[in-house]
Structures are given as C-alpha cells and as structure tokens.
FIDRENNU-876736 format. One record per residue (C-alpha): residue in one letter; x, y, z. Coordinates in steps of 0.05 Angstrom, whole numbers, plus 32768, in hexadecimal, padded with zeros to 4 digits. Each point is the difference from the previous one (the first is absolute). Layout:
N
aXYZ/...
END
This chain:
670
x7F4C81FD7A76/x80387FFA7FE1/x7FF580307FC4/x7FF980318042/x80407FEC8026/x802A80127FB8/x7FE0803C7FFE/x801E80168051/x80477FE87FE6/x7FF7802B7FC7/x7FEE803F8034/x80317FF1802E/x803480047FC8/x7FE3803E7FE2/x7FFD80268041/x80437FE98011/x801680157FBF/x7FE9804B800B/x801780078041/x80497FED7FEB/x7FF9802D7FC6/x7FEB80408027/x803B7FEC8032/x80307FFF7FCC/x7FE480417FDF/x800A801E8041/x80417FE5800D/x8015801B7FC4/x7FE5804B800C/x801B7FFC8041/x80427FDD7FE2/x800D80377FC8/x7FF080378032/x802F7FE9803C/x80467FF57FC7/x7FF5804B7FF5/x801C800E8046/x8042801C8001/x802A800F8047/x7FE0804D7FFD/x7FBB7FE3800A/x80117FCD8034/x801E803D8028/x7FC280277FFA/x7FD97FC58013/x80347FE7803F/x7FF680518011/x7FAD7FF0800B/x80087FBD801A/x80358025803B/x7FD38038800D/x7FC87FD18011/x801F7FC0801F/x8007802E8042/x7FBC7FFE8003/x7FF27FC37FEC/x802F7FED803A/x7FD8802B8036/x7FC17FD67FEA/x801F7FC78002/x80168002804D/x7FBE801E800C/x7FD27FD47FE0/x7FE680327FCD/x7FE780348041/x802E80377FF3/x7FF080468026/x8026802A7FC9/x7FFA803F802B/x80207FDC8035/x80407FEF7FD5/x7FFF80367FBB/x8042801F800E/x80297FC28014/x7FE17FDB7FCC/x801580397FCE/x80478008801F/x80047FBA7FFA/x7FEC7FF77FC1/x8036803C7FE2/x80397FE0802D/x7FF17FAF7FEF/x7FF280187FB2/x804780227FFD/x80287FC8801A/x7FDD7FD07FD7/x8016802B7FC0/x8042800A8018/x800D7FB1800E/x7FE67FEA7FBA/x802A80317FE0/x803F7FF58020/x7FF27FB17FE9/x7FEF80137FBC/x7FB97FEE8004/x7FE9802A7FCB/x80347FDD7FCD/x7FD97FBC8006/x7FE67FE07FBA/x7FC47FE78026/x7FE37FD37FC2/x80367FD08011/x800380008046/x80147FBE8024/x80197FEB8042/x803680288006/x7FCE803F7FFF/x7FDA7FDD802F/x80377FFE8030/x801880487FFC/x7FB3801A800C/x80007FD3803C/x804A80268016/x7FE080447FEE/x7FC67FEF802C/x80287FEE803F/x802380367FF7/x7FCC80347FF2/x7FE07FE48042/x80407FFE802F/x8012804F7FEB/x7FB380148005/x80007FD7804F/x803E802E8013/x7FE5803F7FE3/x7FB57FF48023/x80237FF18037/x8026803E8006/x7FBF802B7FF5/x7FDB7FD68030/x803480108039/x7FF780447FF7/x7FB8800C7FF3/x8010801C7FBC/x7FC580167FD1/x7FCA7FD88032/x80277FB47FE3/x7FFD7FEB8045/x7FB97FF58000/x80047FD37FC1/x80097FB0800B/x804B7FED8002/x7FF07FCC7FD0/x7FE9802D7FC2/x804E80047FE6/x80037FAC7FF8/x7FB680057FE6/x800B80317FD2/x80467FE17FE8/x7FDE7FC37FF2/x7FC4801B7FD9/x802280327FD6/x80327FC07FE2/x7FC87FD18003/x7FDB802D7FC3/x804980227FE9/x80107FB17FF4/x7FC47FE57FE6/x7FF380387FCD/x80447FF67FDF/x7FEF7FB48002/x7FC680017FE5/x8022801A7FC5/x801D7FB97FEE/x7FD07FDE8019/x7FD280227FD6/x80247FF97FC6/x800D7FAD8005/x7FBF7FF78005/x7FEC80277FC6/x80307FDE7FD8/x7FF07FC38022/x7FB9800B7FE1/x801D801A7FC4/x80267FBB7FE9/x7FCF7FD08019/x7FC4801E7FE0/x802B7FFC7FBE/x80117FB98011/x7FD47FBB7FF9/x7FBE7FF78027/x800D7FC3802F/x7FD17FD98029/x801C7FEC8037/x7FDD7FB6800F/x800F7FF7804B/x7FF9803A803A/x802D7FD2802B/x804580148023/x801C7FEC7FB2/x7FD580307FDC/x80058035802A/x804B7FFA8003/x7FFF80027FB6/x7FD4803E7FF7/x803480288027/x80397FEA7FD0/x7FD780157FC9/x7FF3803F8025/x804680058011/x801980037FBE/x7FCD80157FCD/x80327FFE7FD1/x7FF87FB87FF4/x7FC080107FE2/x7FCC7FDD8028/x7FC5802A8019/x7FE47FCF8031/x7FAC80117FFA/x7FD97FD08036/x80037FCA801A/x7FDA7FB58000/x7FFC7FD0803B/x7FCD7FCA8016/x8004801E8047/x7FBA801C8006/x801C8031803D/x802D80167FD1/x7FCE801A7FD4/x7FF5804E7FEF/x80358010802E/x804180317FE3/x80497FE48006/x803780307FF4/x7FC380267FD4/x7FF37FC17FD5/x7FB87FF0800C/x7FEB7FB58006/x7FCA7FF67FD1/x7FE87FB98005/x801B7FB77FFC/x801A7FD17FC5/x7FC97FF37FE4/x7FF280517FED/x804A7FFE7FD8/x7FD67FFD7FBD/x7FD380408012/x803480248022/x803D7FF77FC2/x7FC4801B7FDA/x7FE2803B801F/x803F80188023/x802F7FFF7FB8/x802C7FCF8029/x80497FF47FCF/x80187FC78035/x7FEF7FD58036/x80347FE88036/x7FF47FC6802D/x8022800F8039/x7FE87FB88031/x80437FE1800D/x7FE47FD98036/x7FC37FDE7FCF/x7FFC7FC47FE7/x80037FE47FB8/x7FB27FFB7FFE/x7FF480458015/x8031801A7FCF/x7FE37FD67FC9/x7FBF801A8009/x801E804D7FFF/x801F7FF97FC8/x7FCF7FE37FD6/x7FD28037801B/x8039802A7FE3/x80107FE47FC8/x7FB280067FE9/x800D804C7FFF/x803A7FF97FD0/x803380328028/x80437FEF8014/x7FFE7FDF8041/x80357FF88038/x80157FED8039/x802A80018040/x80207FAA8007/x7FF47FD78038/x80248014804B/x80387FD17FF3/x801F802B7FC3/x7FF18048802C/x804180028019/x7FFD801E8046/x7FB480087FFE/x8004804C7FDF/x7FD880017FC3/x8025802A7FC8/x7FE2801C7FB7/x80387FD47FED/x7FDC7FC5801A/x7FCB800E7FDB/x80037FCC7FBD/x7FD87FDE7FD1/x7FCB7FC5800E/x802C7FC18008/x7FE17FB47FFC/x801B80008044/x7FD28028801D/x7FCA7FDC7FE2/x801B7FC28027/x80128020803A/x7FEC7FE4804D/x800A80168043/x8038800E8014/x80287FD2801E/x80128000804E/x80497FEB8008/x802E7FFE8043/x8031803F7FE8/x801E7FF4804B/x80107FB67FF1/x8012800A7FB5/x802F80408020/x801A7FCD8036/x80137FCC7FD2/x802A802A7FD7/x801C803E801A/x804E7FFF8005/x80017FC37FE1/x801E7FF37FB3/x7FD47FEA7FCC/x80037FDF7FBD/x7FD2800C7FCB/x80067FD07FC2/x7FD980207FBF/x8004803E801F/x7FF380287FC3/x7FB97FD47FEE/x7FC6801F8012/x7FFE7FCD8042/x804480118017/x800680417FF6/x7FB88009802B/x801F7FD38030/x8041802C8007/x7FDA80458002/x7FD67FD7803F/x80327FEA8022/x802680437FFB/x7FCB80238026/x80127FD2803F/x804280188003/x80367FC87FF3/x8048800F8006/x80157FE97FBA/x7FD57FE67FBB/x80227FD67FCC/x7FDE80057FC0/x80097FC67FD9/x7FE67FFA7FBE/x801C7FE87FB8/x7FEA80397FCB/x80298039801B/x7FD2803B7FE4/x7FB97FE68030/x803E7FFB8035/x801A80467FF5/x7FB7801F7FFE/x7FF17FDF8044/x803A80178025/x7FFC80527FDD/x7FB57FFF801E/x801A7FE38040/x803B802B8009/x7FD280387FF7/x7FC67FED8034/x80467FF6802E/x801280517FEF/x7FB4800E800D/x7FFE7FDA8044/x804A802D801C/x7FDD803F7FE5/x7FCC7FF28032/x7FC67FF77FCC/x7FF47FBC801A/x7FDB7FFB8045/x80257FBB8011/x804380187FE8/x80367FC7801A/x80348022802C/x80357FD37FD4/x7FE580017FC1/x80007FB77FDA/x80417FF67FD6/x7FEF7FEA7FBD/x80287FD17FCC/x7FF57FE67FC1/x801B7FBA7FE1/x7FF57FEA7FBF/x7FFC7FB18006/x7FE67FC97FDC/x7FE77FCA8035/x80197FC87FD4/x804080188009/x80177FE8804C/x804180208008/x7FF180417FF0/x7FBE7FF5802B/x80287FE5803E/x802E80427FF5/x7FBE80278010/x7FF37FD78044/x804F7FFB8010/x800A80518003/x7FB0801B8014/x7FED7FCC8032/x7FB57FFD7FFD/x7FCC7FF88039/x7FC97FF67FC6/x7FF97FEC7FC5/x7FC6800C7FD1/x80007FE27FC1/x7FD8801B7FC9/x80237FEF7FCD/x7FE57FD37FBD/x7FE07FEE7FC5/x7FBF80057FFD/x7FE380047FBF/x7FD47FBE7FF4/x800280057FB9/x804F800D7FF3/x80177FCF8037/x7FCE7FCB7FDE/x802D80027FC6/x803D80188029/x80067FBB802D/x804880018014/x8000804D8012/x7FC47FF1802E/x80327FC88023/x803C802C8001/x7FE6803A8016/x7FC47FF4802E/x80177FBB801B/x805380058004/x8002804A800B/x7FD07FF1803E/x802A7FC6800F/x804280238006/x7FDC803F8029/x7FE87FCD8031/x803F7FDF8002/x801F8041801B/x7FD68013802D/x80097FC78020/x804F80087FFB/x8000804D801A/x7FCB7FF58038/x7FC6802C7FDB/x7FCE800A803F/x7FC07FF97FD2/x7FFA7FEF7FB9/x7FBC80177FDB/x7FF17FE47FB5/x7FCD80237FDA/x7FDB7FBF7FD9/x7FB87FFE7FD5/x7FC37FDB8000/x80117FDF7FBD/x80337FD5802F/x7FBD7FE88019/x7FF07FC57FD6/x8026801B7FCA/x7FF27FF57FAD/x803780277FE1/x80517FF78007/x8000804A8028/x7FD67FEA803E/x80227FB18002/x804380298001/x7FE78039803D/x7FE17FC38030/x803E7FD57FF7/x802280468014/x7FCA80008034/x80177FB8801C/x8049801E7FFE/x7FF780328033/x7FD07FC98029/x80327FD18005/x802F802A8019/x7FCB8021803D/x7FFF7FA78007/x80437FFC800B/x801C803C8023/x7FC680138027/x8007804D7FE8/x7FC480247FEC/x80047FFD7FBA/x7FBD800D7FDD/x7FD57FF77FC0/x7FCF803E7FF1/x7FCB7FEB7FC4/x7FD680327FD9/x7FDE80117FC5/x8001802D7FC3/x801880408017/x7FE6803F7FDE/x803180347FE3/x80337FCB7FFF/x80357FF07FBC/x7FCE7FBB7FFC/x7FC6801A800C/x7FCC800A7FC1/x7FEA803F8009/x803F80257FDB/x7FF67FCC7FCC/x7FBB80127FFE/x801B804D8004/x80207FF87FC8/x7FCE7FDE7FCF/x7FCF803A8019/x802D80317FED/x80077FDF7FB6/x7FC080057FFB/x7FED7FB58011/x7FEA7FC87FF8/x80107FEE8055/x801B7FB37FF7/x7FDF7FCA803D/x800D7FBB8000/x7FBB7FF0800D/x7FC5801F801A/x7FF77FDC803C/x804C800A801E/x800880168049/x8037801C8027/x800880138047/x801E804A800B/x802780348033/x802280347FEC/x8048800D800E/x7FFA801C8044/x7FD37FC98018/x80237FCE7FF1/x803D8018801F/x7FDF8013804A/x7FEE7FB87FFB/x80427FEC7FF1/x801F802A803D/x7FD37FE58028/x7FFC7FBE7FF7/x80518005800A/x7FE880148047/x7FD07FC3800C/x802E7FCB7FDE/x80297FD78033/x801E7FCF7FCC/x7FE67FD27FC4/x7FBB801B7FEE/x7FD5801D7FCA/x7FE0803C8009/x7FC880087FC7/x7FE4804C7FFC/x7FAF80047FFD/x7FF780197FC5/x7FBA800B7FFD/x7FD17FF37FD1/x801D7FE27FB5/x7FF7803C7FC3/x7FEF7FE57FC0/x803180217FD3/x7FD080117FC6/x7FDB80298030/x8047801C8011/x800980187FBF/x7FB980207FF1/x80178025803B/x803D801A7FE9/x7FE080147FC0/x7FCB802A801C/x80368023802C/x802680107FC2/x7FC880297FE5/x7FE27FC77FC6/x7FC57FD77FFC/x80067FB08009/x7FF37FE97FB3/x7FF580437FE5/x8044801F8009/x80297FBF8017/x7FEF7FBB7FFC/x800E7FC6801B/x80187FC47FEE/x80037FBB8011/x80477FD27FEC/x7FF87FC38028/x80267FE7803F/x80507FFF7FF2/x80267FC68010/x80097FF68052/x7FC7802E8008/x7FC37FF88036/x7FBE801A7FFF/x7FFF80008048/x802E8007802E/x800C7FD08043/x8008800A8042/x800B7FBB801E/x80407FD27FF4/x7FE27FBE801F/x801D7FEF803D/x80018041800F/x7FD88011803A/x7FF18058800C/x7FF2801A803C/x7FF080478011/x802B802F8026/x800080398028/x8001802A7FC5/x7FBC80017FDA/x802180017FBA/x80317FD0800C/x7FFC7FAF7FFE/x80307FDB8018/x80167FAC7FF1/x80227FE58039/x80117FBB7FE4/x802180167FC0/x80417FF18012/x7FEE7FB7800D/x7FE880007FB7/x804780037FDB/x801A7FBD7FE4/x80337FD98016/x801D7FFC7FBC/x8004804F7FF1/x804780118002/x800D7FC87FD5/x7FC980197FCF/x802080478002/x80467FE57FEF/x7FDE7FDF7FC3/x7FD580357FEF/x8041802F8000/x80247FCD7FCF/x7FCC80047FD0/x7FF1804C8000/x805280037FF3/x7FF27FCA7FC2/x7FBE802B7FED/x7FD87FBC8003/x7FB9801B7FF7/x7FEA7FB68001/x80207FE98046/x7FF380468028/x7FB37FF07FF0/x800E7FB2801A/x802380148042/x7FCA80398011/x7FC77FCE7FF5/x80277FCE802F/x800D80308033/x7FC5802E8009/x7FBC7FE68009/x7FCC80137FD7/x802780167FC9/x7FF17FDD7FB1/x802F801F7FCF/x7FF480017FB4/x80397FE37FE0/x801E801F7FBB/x7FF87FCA7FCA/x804380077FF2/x801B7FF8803E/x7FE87FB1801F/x7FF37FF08049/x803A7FEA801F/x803580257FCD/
END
C-alpha cells in the first residue's frame, strides 16, 4: 500500500513536471515571437482588429442573428468612416510611437482617453448619418458606435499588454527554473503567501516546486500552479524523486512538537531546511522571503500562541510616559519595541552600556519613520518621542535627574545582573546593583508619583541557592513593601530562562558548536523552564494590566527542558551528529547552581487568574520582614566595604530558604 501511494506522488510530480515544461516552451515561442513586434505591425494588426470590431459590434447587440443583407452597406460605410477616425485619433496622440514592451499605467490611461474619445467622435458622426438616412446607417442599432469603441480598445489594449505580460512571465520562468527547488511544507494562508514572493521576484532564486500539508482536502489540488503532493510524512520520497535543493516550513501558527517532528523528517533527507518564525516575530502578519531564516531552537520549543488583551495593554499605556530600565538587554529592549506599538507619548530608555542603548533607540527611531510613512497599519497620530539616558541605578542623583525632568507614569525595570556564576563570585555587585539600584528606583517612584511600577524578577528568587537570586527576591521584597505601604500597584513579574537572551545557554552552546565542540552541561539531569523573548514580555504587559498592588505574577512556563536534550538539539540543527561531529560533555554543577528549578517560596500561596498563562500570589506583600530596610542599609555597607563574608550572613538572615557557602577565608560573622 504504501510502496503504491509513493508511486502516485511520483506521477503526480512527473505529470506536473511536463505540463509546466510544455507551458514554458510555449511561453517562450510565443514570448520570442510577440518582442519581434515593432509599431508597423501593431498598425497593420489595429487596421484588422478596426475593420472587424464593427461587426463584432452588430453581433453583439444582436445576439449573434445578424441579417447581413439587411445591413451590408451601412455596415461597410460604417466600417470606412469608424476605421478612419480611429487612425486619425491614435495618430494625432502618437500612438504609433509607443515602446509597448514597457508599457505601464500611464499607457493604460492614455488607451482608456483614446477610447472615450474614439467613441464620443464616432456617437456624433453616427449620429449625423443616422439623421439623414445616409448610406442605409439608420437602420443599424444606435449602440454599435459605443460597442464597437469598446471592442476595438479592449483587443488594441490587450494585445500591446500581452507583450509585457508575456515577457515577465517568461522571465519569471526563466530565473526560477535556474534557481533552487523548494518544497513548500504548508499550503496554508503562510505558504501560499510565500509562493507569490518567490514568484514575485524570481530573482531571489527560489523556484517554489509543490507543496506538503497534512490537510487531506488539500491533497492533489494546484495553488498558484504548485501541485500538493502529499503530507509530512512523504518529505523523504518527494526531496528524492522531485530533485528538491530546499525545504521551507512555512507553519507560523504550529507548535514546537509539530515543528520538531518536520524537521527531523527534514533533516533525515540532509537538505537545507527553513522556515518562516512563529506569528509573534511576522510583523504585521505579511510573510516576506526576508522572513524566511534558518531552523532556530525556538521553534523547536515553540507553543501556541499566546492570547493577550492588546485593548487593555493599549489602554494602560497610550499617552502615557514610560521608563524602561535595561533597555538595551534582550528583556528591555523587547519590552520597549512592545510597548511602542501601543502608542505612548514619550519612552525613556534607560540603560548603563551606551552602545545596547544606542542600538535600541536607531531600530526604534526607524520603526517611528516606518509608522509616519504609513507602512504601519496602527501608525500613532503623535508618534512616541523617544530619549535615551545613560544611568547607573546605583547612582541616585543622576537617577532622580531622570524622574525630576521626564515624569513617568510607568516604570519597568529590567535592569540587572543576572549571571549565577559571576555574581556567585561577584557578591557586592549583586547587592549594589540588583538590591540598591532597585532600592533607589523605588524610592523615586514613590517621590515623582509613578502610576505603576513593574519589576522584571526570576525564579531563582524562589528559594534561591546562589548570591544572584538572594539579591533579585530581596529586590523583589523592595518593590512589595512599597505596594504595602503606599497602596500603588507596584508589581513583581517571575520567570524563567528566556531563550535568545545575553544569559541564556544556547549562544554559549552556539559558540562551542561552532569550535567544533565539546558542548559543556553541568550535569545530565539539569532542567530549566523556557519562553522566548516575546513571551515573556506579553506576560509582562499583561500582568501590568491585572496587578492592582503587591503581588507576584509567576508566568506558566510549561513543561521543564532538560538542557542536555537542549543541546543535542542545537547540534542537529547546526548540521552535525551528537558524538560523531560534537560531543558532549559533562563538568559538574557550578557553585549556586540547581538541578531543578522551583516554583514555590513557602508561604506563598498561587492562585490562577483570568489569564491562562499567568499565576498570580496575592499575599506576597504580607511576606516581607519587618527587619528589611534595616537589612538593606547593612547589606549596602558591606557591598561598599566588599565584605564577601557579611553580604552572605545578612542574605541568609533575611531571605528564607537561602544557605550560602561561605569562602574559607572569609568567617561567618566577618
């Protein structure tokens, strides 16, 4: 059975093959034959085309039952007069000094002039005949002169026409027949879309060949010409007996385990696969060739898309002013590219390394430019104002003179250190920067009256084992305390690893591959939660919609990915073999390092919201200590005296959970 249903792919592909060959020889006969025209030949052929639209007109008002006896000398006069003022027109408009191979609109235009013309001076003249009985015209319909003026231009205009379109196409054929052989996996609204851009412009060098789709109604039916010859599981057979050069996966909509299973269908054939990226990185839904990249681990780890309220998000912030701390990191700058699409009035970018900064505010300046040229749908009457301010959060004045000339409504703060590793030996940076800068952006917002105050935290706050995630929950308790106090909807947002970020592993991973291995894990049984970028920062947006002061949202992240499986994957999309081409190898757990991460501080109590991926904890306000701006102040003094020893002390006093390794040379209590 199955030996028989390869064998009907293989003649569908072979009969389409010969019918698009015999329609491109004859597009190419007809091609090189139509290019020879010149002006003289048009003239000759205009000349029968007026000497028989006359005719053509009578039959037309007649249905086809013409007496010819009846009308023969009208229909001759007629035909002399109408053909003489039709020459006489076109010359006079230099119609006969056209270079037809490049007609465009403009041509178009001036036949359609011609044509009224033509039709109003032939009316007049049949009129004045008809009055007067000349040559038997009054016994001939008084609508052959608009009949006639309409079918004369109708083939005058389509014959020069056909000239370029003719031509495209045969170069159109031409280019893509010299280009790759793509199958197109997916006959959706994506795929199609993408066929015509590779239609469009051949001179890319696709030539798109059939499609694949599990659709079963889909199934031997032509799209655009591109026959669909089976599902995903024929990709094998069909790269083999159709000399396929490329496959493109163009599913936005699918999720990670459909695209795993494509690919590795794909990848068995050992062609270069790609693919068009999930909706969220489409940007306006139209699917370019430019979209059109290589297989990313994100894909492989993709779900469904996520629903969020645009109207609430758009509420929330249009008109308003926003701060974005980190706004050059891979969170911020995601965050500032979402919350330009809702239209704020002003953006302050606020980041320390000036170059991510710079790079963040070119791309948005230029999406700005995009949106006034009309290229945006949702283009902002008042475009968003952006600035830029390089700031160090440690550094309060120069913070406060941020607040004390923009005036936020919002403040999202993305900024941090994250790495576990170099914070673990790092301490007082982790206090300075992640505790006191958070400390002194709270502080403010409470000063200049920020509306709503978002912090972007991890789960390694969540029962934490390393210095980095003891230094982001006591940031957490920062902004708590101060939703406590002032009653303002201040907010915590918790999630995991997020792919394609500076801390994630896969450009670490990247790189070793590219080195040519070994790929370094910790262990072989370490888990992580992921999202990628975009994700993660929906979530955030929305959960600054939900929040009404002092909780913890906590994205669903979904199901925990062990990393070694991580990086198998992100060897096989790099073209090697796992242990033949790269290995892997295995280095131990580094200091502050989990195998698995937590969800659950206790005490903390999650409760689900209106939004599917988002959890929410109500009572984690009530959860900061009493003694925690004391703690801070001490924490602050000891970062200042870089007193490894005493940071570790104060963190294990003040958040729960949390059992530091001392440094042997570095007691206790010092």
């Amino acid at each position: 059975m199955q030996i028989y249903k390869l064998n009907q792919l293989n003649d569908r592909l072979l009969k389409f093959e010969k019918v698009e060959a015999a329609m491109v020889a004859s597009l190419s006969g007809l091609n090189d034959q139509l290019l020879k025209l010149n002006n003289r030949h048009f003239a000759i052929a205009d000349a029968i085309v007026f000497a028989i639209a006359p005719l053509l007109a009578l039959g037309l008002c007649f249905d086809g039952a013409i007496d010819l006896a009846m009308y023969e000398i009208g229909l001759l006069a007629v035909t002399v007069v109408f053909l003489t003022i039709k020459f006489f027109i076109l010359n006079q408009w230099g119609f006969y000094q056209r270079y037809w191979r490049y007609a465009s609109v403009g041509e178009l235009a001036q036949i359609a002039e011609l044509a009224a013309t033509v039709i109003v001076v032939q009316s007049l003249c049949f009129g004045l005949f008809y009055r007067f009985g000349t040559f038997s015209i009054d016994l001939l319909p008084r609508s052959l002169p608009l009949l006639d003026g309409l079918v004369s231009f109708l083939v005058v205009g389509g014959l020069r026409f056909s000239i370029r379109a003719v031509e495209q196409k045969h170069n159109q054929h031409r280019e893509m027949k010299s280009g790759e052989r793509v199958l197109i996996v997916g006959a959706g609204a994506a795929g199609i879309s993408l066929v015509q851009e590779m239609q469009r412009q051949p001179d890319r060098g696709y030539c798109p060949v059939a499609f694949v789709d599990d659709d079963p109604g889909k199934l031997n039916l032509n799209i655009l010409g591109i026959p669909v010859v089976g599902n995903r599981h024929d990709i094998p057979h069909i790269v083999r007996t159709a000399n396929i050069q490329r496959i493109t996966i163009a599913i936005p909509s699918a999720s990670g385990a459909v695209i795993r299973d494509i690919v590795d269908l794909c990848q068995a054939t050992g062609i270069p696969t790609t693919t068009l990226p999930g909706l969220h990185e489409i940007v306006n839904g139209r699917i370019r060739l430019g979209n059109v990249r290589g297989v990313k681990i994100e894909d492989l780890l993709r779900r469904e898309p996520i629903q969020t309220d645009i109207e609430g998000v758009m509420g929330l912030l249009k008109g308003k002013k926003v701060l974005v701390t980190g706004a050059g990191g891979s969170i911020g700058s995601e965050l500032c590219r979402q919350i330009m699409s809702c239209h704020p009035a002003e953006i302050l970018l606020v980041g320390h390394g000036e170059n991510s900064v710079f790079q963040i505010e070119q791309e948005l300046k230029q999406r700005l430019t995009n949106a006034v040229r009309g290229k945006h749908k949702n283009a902002s009457p008042e475009p968003t104002r952006l600035r830029s301010f390089i700031a160090d959060l440690r550094f309060r004045d120069r913070l406060e003179h941020a607040f004390e000339r923009f005036r936020p409504d919002f403040v999202f703060h993305a900024a941090a250190h994250k790495h576990v590793p170099m914070m673990e030996v790092n301490p007082p940076e982790a206090i300075t920067n992640n505790i006191l800068g958070t400390q002194n952006l709270v502080e403010l917002a409470l000063k200049y009256d920020v509306k709503r105050f978002v912090t972007i935290s991890t789960d390694k706050a969540i029962n934490p084992t390393n210095v980095m995630g003891a230094s982001k929950r006591v940031a957490e308790m920062l902004v708590l305390q101060a939703a406590r106090t002032s009653g303002k909807p201040f907010v915590v947002v918790r999630f995991g690893n997020v792919l394609g970020s500076r801390g994630s592993v896969v450009p670490t991973f990247q790189k070793q591959i590219e080195a040519g291995g070994p790929v370094t894990i910790t262990h072989p049984d370490i888990c992580r939660y992921f999202m990628t970028i975009p994700e993660a920062v929906q979530l955030v947006l929305q959960a600054s919609v939900m929040s009404q002061g002092g909780e913890v949202f906590m994205l669903n992240m979904g199901e925990p990915v062990k990393i070694v499986d991580l990086a198998r994957d992100l060897i096989r999309l790099s073209g090697y073999e796992v242990d033949r081409d790269i290995k892997i190898k295995f280095t131990g757990l580094r200091p502050g390092e989990k195998l698995f991460e937590e969800l659950l501080i206790p005490g903390e109590k999650y409760e689900p919201t209106a939004h599917e991926k988002l959890l929410m904890v109500p009572n984690a306000s009530q959860m900061v200590p009493e003694t925690l701006d004391l703690t801070v102040k001490a924490l602050g003094k000891a970062a200042f005296q870089n007193n490894t020893g005493l940071i570790l002390f104060l963190l294990e006093q003040l958040v729960a959970g949390y059992t530091p390794k001392y440094p042997l040379d570095n007691p206790r209590a010092a």
